[in-house]
VMD Tcl script that draws the C-alpha trace (Angstrom):
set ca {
  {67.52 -83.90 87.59}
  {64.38 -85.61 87.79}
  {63.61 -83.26 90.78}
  {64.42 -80.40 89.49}
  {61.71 -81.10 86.81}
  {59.07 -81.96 88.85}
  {59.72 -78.75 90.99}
  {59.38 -76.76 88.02}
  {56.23 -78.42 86.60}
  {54.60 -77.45 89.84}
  {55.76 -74.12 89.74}
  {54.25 -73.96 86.31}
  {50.62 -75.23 87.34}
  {50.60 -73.15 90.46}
  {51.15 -69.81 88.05}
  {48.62 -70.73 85.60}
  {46.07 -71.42 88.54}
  {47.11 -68.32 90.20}
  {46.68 -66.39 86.95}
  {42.90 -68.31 86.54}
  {41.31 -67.45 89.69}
  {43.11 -63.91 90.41}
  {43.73 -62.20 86.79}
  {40.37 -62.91 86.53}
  {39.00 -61.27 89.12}
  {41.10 -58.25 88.66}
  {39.40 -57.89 85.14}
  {35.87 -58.46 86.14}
  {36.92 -55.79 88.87}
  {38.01 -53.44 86.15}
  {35.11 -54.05 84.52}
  {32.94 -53.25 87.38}
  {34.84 -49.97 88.03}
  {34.09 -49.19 84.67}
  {30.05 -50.04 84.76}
  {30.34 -47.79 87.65}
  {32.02 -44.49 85.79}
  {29.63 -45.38 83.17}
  {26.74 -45.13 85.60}
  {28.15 -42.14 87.51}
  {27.75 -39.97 84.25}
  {24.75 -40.44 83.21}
  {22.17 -37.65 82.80}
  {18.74 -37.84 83.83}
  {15.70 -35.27 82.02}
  {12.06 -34.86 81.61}
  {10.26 -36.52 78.93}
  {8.54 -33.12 78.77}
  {11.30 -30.83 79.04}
  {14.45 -32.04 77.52}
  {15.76 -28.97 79.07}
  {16.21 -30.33 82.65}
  {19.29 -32.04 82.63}
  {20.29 -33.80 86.25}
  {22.86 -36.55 87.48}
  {20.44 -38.27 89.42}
  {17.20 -39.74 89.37}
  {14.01 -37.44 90.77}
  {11.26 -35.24 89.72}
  {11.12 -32.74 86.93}
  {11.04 -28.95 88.92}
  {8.86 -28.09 85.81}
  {5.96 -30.38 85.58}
  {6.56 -33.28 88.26}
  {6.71 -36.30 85.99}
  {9.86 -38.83 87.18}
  {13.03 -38.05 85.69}
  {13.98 -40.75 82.48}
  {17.89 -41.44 81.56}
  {18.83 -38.85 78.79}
  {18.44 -40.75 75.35}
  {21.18 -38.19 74.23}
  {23.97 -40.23 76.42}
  {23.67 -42.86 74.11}
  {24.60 -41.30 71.18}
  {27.56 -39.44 72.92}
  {25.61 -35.87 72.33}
  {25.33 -33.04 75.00}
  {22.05 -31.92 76.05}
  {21.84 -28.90 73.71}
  {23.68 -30.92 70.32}
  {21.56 -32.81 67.79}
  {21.93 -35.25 65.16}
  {21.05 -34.54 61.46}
  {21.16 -37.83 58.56}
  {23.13 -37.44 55.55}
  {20.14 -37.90 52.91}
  {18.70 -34.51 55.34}
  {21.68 -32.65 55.02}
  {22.09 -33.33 51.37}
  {18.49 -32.42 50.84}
  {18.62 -29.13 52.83}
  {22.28 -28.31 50.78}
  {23.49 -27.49 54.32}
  {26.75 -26.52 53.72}
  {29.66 -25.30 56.40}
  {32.91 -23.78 56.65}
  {35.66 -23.15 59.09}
  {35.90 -19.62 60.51}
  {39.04 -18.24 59.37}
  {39.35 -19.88 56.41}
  {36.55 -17.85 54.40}
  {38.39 -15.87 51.49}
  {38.75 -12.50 53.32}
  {42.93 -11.65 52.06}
  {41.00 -8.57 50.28}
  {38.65 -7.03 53.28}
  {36.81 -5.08 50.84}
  {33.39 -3.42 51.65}
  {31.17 -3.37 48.69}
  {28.63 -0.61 48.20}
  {25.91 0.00 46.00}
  {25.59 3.33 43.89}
  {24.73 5.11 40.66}
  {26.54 7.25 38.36}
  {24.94 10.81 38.29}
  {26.52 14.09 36.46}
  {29.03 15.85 37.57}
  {27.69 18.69 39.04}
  {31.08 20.91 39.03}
  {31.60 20.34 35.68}
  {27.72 21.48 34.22}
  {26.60 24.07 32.33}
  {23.45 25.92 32.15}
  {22.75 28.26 28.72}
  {21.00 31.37 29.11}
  {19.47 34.20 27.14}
  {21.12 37.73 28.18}
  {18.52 39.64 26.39}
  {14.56 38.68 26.83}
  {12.51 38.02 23.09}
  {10.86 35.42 21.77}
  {12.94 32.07 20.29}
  {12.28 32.48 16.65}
  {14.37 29.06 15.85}
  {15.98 26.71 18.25}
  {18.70 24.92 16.81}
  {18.77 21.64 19.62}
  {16.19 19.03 18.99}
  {16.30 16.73 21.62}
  {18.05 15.68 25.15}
  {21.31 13.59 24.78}
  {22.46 16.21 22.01}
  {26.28 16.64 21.88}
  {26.77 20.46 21.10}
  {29.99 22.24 20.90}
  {31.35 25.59 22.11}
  {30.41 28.54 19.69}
  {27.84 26.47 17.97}
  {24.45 28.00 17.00}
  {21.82 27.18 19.25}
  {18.93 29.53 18.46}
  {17.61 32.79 16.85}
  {15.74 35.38 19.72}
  {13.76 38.28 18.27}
  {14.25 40.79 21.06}
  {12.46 44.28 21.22}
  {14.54 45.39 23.66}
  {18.08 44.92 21.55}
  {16.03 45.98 18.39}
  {15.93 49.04 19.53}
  {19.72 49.11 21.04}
  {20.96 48.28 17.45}
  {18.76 51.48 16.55}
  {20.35 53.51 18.86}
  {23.81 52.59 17.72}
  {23.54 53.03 14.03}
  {22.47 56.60 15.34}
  {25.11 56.91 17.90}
  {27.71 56.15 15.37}
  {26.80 59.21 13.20}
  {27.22 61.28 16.29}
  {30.56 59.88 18.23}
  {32.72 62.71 16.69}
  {30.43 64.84 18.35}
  {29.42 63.31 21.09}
  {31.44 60.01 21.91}
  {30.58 59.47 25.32}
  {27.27 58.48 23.77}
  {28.67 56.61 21.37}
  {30.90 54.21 23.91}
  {27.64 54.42 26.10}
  {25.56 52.81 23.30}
  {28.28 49.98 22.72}
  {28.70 49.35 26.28}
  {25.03 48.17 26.69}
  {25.06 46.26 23.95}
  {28.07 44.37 25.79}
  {26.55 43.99 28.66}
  {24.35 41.50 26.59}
  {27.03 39.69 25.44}
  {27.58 40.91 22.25}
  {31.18 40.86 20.96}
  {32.95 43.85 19.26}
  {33.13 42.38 15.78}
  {29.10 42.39 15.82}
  {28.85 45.76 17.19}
  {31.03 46.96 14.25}
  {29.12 44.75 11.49}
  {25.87 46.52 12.76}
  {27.31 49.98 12.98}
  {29.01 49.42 9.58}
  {25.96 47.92 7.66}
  {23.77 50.31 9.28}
  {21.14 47.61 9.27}
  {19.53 46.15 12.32}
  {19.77 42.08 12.77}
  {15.80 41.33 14.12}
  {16.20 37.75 15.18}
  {19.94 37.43 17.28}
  {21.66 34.31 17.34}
  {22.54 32.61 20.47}
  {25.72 30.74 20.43}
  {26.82 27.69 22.96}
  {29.33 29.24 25.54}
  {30.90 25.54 26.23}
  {30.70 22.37 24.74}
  {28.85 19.12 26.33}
  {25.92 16.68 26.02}
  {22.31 18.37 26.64}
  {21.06 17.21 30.00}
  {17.96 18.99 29.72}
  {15.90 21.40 27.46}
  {14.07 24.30 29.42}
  {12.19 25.99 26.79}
  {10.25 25.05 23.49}
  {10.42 27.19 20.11}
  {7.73 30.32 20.14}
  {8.41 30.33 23.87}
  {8.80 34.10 25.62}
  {12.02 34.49 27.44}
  {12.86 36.92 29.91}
  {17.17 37.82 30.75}
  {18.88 35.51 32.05}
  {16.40 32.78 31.37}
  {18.20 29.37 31.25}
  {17.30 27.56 27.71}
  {19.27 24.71 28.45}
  {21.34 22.45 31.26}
  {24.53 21.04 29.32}
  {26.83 18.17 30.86}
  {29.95 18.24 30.70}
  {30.55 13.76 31.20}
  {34.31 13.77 30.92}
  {34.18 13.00 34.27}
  {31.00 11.53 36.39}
  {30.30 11.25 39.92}
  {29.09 7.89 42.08}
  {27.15 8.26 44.50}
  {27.03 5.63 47.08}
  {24.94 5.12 50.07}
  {27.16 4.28 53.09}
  {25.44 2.91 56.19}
  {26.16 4.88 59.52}
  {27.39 2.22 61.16}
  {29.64 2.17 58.29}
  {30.65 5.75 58.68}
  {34.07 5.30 59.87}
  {34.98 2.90 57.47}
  {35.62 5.17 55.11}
  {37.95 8.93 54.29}
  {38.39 11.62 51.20}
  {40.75 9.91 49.22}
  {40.73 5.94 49.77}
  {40.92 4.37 46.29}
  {37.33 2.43 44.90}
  {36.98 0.00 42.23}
  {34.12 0.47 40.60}
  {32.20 -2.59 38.70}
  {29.16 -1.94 36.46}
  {26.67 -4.60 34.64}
  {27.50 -3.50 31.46}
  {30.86 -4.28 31.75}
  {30.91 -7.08 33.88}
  {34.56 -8.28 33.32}
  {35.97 -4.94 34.04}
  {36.75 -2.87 37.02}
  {37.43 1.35 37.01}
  {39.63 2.80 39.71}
  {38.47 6.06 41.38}
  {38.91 7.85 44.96}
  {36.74 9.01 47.58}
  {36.00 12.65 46.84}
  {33.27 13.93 49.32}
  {31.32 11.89 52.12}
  {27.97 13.77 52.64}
  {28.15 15.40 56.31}
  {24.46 14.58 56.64}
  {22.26 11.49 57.35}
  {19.21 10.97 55.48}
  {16.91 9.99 57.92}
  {15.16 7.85 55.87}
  {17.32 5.51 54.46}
  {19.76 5.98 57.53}
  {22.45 6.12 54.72}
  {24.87 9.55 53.71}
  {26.29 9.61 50.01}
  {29.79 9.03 49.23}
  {31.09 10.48 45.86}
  {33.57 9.14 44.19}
  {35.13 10.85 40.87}
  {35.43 8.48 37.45}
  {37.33 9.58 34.29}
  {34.87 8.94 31.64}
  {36.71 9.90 28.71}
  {36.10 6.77 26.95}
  {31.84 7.42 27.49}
  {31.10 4.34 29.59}
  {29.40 5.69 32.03}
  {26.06 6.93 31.87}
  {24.24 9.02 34.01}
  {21.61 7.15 35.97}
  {23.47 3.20 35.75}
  {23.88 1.17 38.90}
  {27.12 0.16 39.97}
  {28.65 -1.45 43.08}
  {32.11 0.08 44.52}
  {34.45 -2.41 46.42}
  {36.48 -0.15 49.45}
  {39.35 -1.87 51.10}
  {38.19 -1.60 55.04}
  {40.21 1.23 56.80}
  {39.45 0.12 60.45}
  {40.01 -3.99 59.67}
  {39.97 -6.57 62.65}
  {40.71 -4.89 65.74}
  {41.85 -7.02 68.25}
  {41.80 -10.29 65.93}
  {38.14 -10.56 65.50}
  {37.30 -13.20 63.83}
  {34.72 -12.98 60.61}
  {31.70 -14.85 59.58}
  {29.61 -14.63 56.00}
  {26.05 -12.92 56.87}
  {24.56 -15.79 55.77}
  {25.38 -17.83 58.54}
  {23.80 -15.60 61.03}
  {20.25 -15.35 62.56}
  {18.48 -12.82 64.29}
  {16.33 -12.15 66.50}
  {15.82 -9.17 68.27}
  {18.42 -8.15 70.02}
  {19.98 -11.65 69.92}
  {22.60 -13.26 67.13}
  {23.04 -16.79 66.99}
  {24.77 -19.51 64.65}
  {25.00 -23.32 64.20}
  {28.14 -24.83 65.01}
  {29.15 -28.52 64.42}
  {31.46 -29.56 67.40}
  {32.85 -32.29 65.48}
  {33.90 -31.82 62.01}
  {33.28 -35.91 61.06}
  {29.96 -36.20 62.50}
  {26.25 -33.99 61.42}
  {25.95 -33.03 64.58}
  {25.23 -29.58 65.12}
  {24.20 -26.68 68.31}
  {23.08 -23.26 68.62}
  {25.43 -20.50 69.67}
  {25.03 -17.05 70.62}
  {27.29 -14.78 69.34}
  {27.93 -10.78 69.48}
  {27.85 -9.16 66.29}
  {30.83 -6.04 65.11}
  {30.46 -4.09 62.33}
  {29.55 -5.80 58.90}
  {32.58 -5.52 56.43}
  {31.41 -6.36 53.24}
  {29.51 -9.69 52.99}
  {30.82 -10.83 56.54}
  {30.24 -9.99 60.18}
  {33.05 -8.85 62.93}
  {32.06 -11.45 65.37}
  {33.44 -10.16 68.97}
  {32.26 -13.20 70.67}
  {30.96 -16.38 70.93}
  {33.25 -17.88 68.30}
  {37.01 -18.48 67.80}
  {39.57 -19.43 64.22}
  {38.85 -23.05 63.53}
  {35.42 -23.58 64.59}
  {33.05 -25.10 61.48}
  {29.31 -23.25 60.71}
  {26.85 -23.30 59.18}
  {26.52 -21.22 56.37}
  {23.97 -22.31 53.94}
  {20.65 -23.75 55.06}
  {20.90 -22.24 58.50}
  {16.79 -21.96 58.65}
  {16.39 -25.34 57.87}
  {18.77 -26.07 60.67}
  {17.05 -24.01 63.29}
  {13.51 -25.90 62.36}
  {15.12 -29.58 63.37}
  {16.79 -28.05 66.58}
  {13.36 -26.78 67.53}
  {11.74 -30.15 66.22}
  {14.13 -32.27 68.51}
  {13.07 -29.36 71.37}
  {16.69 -28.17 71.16}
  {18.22 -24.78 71.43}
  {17.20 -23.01 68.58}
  {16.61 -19.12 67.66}
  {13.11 -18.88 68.97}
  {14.02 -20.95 71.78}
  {17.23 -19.69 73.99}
  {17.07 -22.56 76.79}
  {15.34 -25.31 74.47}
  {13.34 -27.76 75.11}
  {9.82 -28.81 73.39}
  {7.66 -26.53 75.89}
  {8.47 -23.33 74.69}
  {6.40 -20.78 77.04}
  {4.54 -21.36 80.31}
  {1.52 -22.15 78.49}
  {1.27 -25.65 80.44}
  {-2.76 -26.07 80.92}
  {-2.60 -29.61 79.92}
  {-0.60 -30.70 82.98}
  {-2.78 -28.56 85.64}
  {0.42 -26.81 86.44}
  {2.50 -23.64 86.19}
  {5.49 -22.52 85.82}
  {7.48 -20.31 88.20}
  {8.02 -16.91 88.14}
  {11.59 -16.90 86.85}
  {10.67 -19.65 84.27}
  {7.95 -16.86 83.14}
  {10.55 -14.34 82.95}
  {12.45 -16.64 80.89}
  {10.32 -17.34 78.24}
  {9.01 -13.90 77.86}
  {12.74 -13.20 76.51}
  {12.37 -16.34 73.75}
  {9.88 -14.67 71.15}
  {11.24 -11.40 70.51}
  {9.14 -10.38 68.08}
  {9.95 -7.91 65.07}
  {7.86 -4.59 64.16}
  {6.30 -5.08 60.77}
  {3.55 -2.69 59.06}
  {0.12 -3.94 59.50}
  {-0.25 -4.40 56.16}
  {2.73 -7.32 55.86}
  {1.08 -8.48 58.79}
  {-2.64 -8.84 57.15}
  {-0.91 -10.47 53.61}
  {0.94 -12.81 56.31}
  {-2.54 -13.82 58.11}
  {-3.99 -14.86 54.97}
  {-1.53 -17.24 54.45}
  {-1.83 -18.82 58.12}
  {-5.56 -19.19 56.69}
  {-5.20 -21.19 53.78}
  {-2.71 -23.04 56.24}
  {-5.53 -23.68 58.77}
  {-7.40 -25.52 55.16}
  {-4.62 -27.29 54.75}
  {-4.13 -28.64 58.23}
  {-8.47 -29.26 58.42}
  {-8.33 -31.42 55.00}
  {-5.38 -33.44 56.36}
  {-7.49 -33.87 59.83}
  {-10.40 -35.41 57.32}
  {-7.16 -37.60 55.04}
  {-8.14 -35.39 52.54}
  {-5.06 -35.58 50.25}
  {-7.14 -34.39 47.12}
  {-8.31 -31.27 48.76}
  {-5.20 -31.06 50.25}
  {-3.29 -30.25 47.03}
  {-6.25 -27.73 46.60}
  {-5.21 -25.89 49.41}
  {-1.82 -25.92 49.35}
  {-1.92 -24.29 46.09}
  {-3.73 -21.59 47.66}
  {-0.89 -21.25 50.30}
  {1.32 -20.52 47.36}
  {-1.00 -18.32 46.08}
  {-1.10 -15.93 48.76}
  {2.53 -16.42 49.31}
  {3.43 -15.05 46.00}
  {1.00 -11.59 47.48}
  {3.09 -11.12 50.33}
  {5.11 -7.56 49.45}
  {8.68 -7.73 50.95}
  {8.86 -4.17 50.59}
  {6.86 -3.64 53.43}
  {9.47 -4.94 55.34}
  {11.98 -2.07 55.50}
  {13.97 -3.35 58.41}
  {17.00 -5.14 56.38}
  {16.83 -8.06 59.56}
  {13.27 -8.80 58.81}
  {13.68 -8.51 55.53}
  {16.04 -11.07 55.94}
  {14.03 -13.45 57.67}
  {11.31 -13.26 55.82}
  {13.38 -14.21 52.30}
  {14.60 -17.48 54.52}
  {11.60 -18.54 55.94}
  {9.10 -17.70 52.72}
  {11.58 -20.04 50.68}
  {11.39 -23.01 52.89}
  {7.17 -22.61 53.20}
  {6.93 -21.82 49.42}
  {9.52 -25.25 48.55}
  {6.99 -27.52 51.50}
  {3.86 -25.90 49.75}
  {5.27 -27.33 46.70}
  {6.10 -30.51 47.81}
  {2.31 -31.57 48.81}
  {0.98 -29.67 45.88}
  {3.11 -32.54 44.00}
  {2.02 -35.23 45.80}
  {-0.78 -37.61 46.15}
  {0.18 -39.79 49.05}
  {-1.53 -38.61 52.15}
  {1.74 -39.74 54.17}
  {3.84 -37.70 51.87}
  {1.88 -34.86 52.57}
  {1.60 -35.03 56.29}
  {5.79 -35.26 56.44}
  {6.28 -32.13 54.45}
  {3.62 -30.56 56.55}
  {5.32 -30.63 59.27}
  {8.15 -29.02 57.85}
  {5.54 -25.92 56.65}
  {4.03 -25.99 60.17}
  {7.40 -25.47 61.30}
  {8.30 -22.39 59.68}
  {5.38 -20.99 59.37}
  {5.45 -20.93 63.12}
  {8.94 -19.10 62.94}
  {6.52 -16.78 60.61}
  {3.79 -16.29 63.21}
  {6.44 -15.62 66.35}
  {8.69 -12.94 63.84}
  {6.17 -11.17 63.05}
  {2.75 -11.74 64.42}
  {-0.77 -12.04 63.05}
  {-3.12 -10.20 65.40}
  {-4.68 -13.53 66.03}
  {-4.24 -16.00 69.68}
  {-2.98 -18.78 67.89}
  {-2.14 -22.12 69.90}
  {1.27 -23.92 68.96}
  {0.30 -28.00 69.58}
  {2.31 -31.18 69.28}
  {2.23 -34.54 69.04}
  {4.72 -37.19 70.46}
  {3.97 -39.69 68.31}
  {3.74 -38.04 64.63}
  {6.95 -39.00 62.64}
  {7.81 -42.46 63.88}
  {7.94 -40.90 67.83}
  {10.04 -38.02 66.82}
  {7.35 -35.27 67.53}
  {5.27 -32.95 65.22}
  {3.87 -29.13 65.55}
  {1.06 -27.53 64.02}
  {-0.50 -24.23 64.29}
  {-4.87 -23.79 65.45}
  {-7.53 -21.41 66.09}
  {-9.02 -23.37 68.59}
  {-7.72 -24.52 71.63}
  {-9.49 -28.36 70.95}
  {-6.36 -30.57 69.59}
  {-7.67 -31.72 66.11}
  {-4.45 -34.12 65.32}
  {-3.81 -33.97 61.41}
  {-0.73 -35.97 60.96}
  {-3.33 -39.17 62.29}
  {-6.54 -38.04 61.22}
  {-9.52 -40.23 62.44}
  {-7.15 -42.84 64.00}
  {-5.71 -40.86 66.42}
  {-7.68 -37.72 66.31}
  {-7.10 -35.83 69.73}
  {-3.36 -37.46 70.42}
  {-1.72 -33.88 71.19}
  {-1.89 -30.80 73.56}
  {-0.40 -27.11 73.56}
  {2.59 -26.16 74.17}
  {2.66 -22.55 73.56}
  {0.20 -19.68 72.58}
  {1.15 -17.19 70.39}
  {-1.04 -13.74 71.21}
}
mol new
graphics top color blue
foreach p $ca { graphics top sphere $p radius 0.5 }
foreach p [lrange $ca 0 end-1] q [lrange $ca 1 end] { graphics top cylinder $p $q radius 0.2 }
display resetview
């Protein structure tokens, strides 16, 4: 027995040994396997264009410089995904949502309108005999007359003498009544009735000044002639509305058009009654395009018994959308979306627990109401962005990401390389020429727009001096000749669009030094201003060569841009400390 235990004790030692210098082994070995799929994917880029994205070491095919590991790999982020902090986001009020889950159950189209008379249902008064308007009975527009009403006394020559001839007729017709029914028949013809005729012929007095009676009953639209005034026959006196019923008009887009047909239903909403909606149906769609507004008018017929509507009020219509989602496009609010040129993109966020976000590009449908058909580019379930999309596009181009201005990213946004003695090839070139799409604008948005770059340029020179007194001075300005810019120039609904975005987010920066003292304060929200402002410049130019530089450093390493005149870097987020710590990286002609 005593054997048997001693056998067993070995066998015991020998297994725990065995387990000591082998199990170990095996996990060091696992370990190093794992080092090794660590090392096999990691990415390797260019300090200078974050673009470049390799799985080995080597030499940028840009600029030259040695390839550094990808700082993105350590925070588990692809090449074109950045990171955003919480205290940002809340700041910004960036706010998402899921596609598909956007409250759409309705698909209605809204469209704006007015309410204008009904144009089959007017009246227009007239004089059958020509005179002079001895009295008129209606004293002002908006008067509700009635049919058979007085509306005014004529003194006519011309039927003085009629009445003349009919007193004499009369004495005559058993003699001669072809005459007679000659005579009465005239006076007919201007309108007057038999039991006139007779009270003339049996007075045997002539009436000088004729009343004129309303022929229908309505609301006066408009009064055509004045008292005293000379009329001639068949001279309209007045326009009289009949607003029983009332027409909107609304102005359907043409690519639109075949949203709509003669008889779809429309509920109507009005300011005046905000908490109530009218029901009415499509009842002509205008078979011609204004050319100006690119728009044609759909009418659609209210009952207005009640006198709600009034001629000349705005309203908005909501249309149930005839065509829907064909072929299960998904939709998107219009506020997520930017454009530029021909392009569309949005900001996703891959993962819904994490502010990390990346640019997509996206093909645009038709718009159905506040949304957008999206064809591609998206699919049910993915999150956007759809508030605070600008601000959004500014940090992806600050972390030299994708962005809308940018389509392959990367901090170096044109072949404007002069500071590394280089160039860029040919199909770069081609590349970049493709990033700025710029947006036609009247010269005269473009002039307002280039005097706020100016007071900009005072701005950036008092921070190059650590000026923060005079900087407040001139940021005021900036707001100054914000507030001058006129939107309306900008008659392209995109641009208009862009503008409203990127004026809000200069105008709140603006503010934010204007409020501010601290010279280190100012310089952080500058580079927020410099960064839309730029979007500014690119959109929609400023007849100027203006040079886009940057600085490594600014912003605890994170990289700053500014906008110059001059090609000399003047650094202002270091003033005299670090004065010329910059270069170019793109020029904007």
């Amino acid at each position: 027995m005593k054997k048997y235990a001693i056998y067993i004790g070995i066998l015991a030692i020998g297994l725990v040994l065995g387990w000591i210098l082998f199990g170990n082994s095996s996990t060091q070995e696992s370990e190093h396997n794992h080092n090794e799929t660590v090392d096999s994917n990691q990415k390797w880029t260019c300090s200078m264009h974050p673009q470049i994205m390799k799985s080995e070491p080597g030499d940028c095919p840009i600029c030259g410089m040695d390839l550094i590991p990808a700082e993105t790999s350590a925070d588990g982020l692809l090449a074109d995904q950045f990171k955003l902090s919480e205290n940002a986001m809340a700041l910004a009020n960036i706010q998402t949502s899921i596609v598909g889950n956007s409250n759409q159950k309705e698909n209605f189209i809204k469209l704006s309108g007015k309410i204008v008379e009904n144009e089959e249902s007017n009246a227009v008064q007239v004089s059958y005999f020509s005179g002079r308007i001895e009295k008129l009975n209606v004293s002002f527009t908006g008067e509700k007359i009635n049919k058979g009403q007085l509306l005014a006394t004529i003194y006519s020559p011309e039927l003085y003498a009629a009445q003349q001839e009919l007193i004499t007729a009369g004495s005559l017709k058993e003699t001669q009544p072809t005459l007679y029914k000659a005579v009465k028949n005239k006076l007919k013809l201007w309108k007057l009735n038999e039991k006139q005729i007779n009270q003339i012929e049996a007075s045997g007095k002539v009436i000088e000044n004729f009343p004129v009676y309303a022929t229908v009953s309505g609301t006066v639209s408009e009064k055509l002639v004045e008292q005293g005034d000379y009329i001639k026959q068949g001279q309209p006196l007045l326009k009289i509305a009949k607003l029983n019923t009332v027409w909107g008009n609304f102005d359907v887009y043409e690519n639109q058009i075949d949203n709509f047909k003669k008889g779809q239903e429309v509920l109507v909403t009005t300011n005046a009654y905000a908490n109530e909606e009218f029901k009415g149906k499509v009842d002509f769609i205008d078979p011609v395009l204004n050319t100006k507004t690119r728009t044609v008018t759909l009418r659609v017929v209210l009952n207005n018994k009640n006198k709600k509507f009034k001629p000349g009020m705005f309203v908005e219509g909501k249309i149930k959308n005839r065509t829907g989602n064909k072929n299960n496009a998904v939709s998107i609010p219009a506020t997520a979306v930017l454009w530029t040129g021909k392009r569309s993109v949005v900001y996703i966020k891959p993962d819904t627990t994490k502010p990390v976000f990346e640019m997509r590009e996206i093909v645009l449908g038709k718009k159905l109401g506040d949304n957008y058909e999206v064809l591609e580019g998206l699919q049910n379930a993915d999150e956007i962005v759809t508030n605070g999309v600008f601000t959004i596009d500014a940090a992806a181009q600050l972390q030299g990401k994708k962005s809308m201005m940018n389509k392959v990213g990367g901090k170096v946004m044109t072949g404007h390389e002069g500071h590394l003695g280089m160039e860029t090839t040919k199909t770069n070139k081609k590349d970049h020429s493709k990033m700025n799409e710029r947006i036609q604008v009247s010269t005269i948005f473009q002039n307002q727009l280039e005097e706020v770059y100016d007071t900009y340029i005072k701005l950036k020179d008092e921070l190059v001096k650590d000026n923060a007194n005079n900087a407040i001075i001139a940021s005021k300005e900036i707001l100054e000749n914000l507030s001058k810019v006129d939107m309306k120039q900008l008659t392209d609904k995109t641009a208009h669009n862009h503008w409203m975005s990127i004026e809000k987010e200069i105008k709140s920066s603006a503010n934010s030094i204007s409020n501010s003292s601290d010279i280190k304060v100012q310089r952080n929200h500058f580079k927020h201003l410099s960064s839309h402002l730029i979007n500014a410049v690119k959109l929609f130019g400023i007849n100027k060569k203006i040079f886009v530089q940057f600085c490594p450093m600014a912003d605890n390493n994170k990289g700053a841009y500014w906008l110059s005149t001059e090609k000399k870097v003047i650094n202002p987020y270091y003033g005299e400390a670090m004065i010329t710590c910059g270069d170019i990286k793109q020029v904007i002609e």
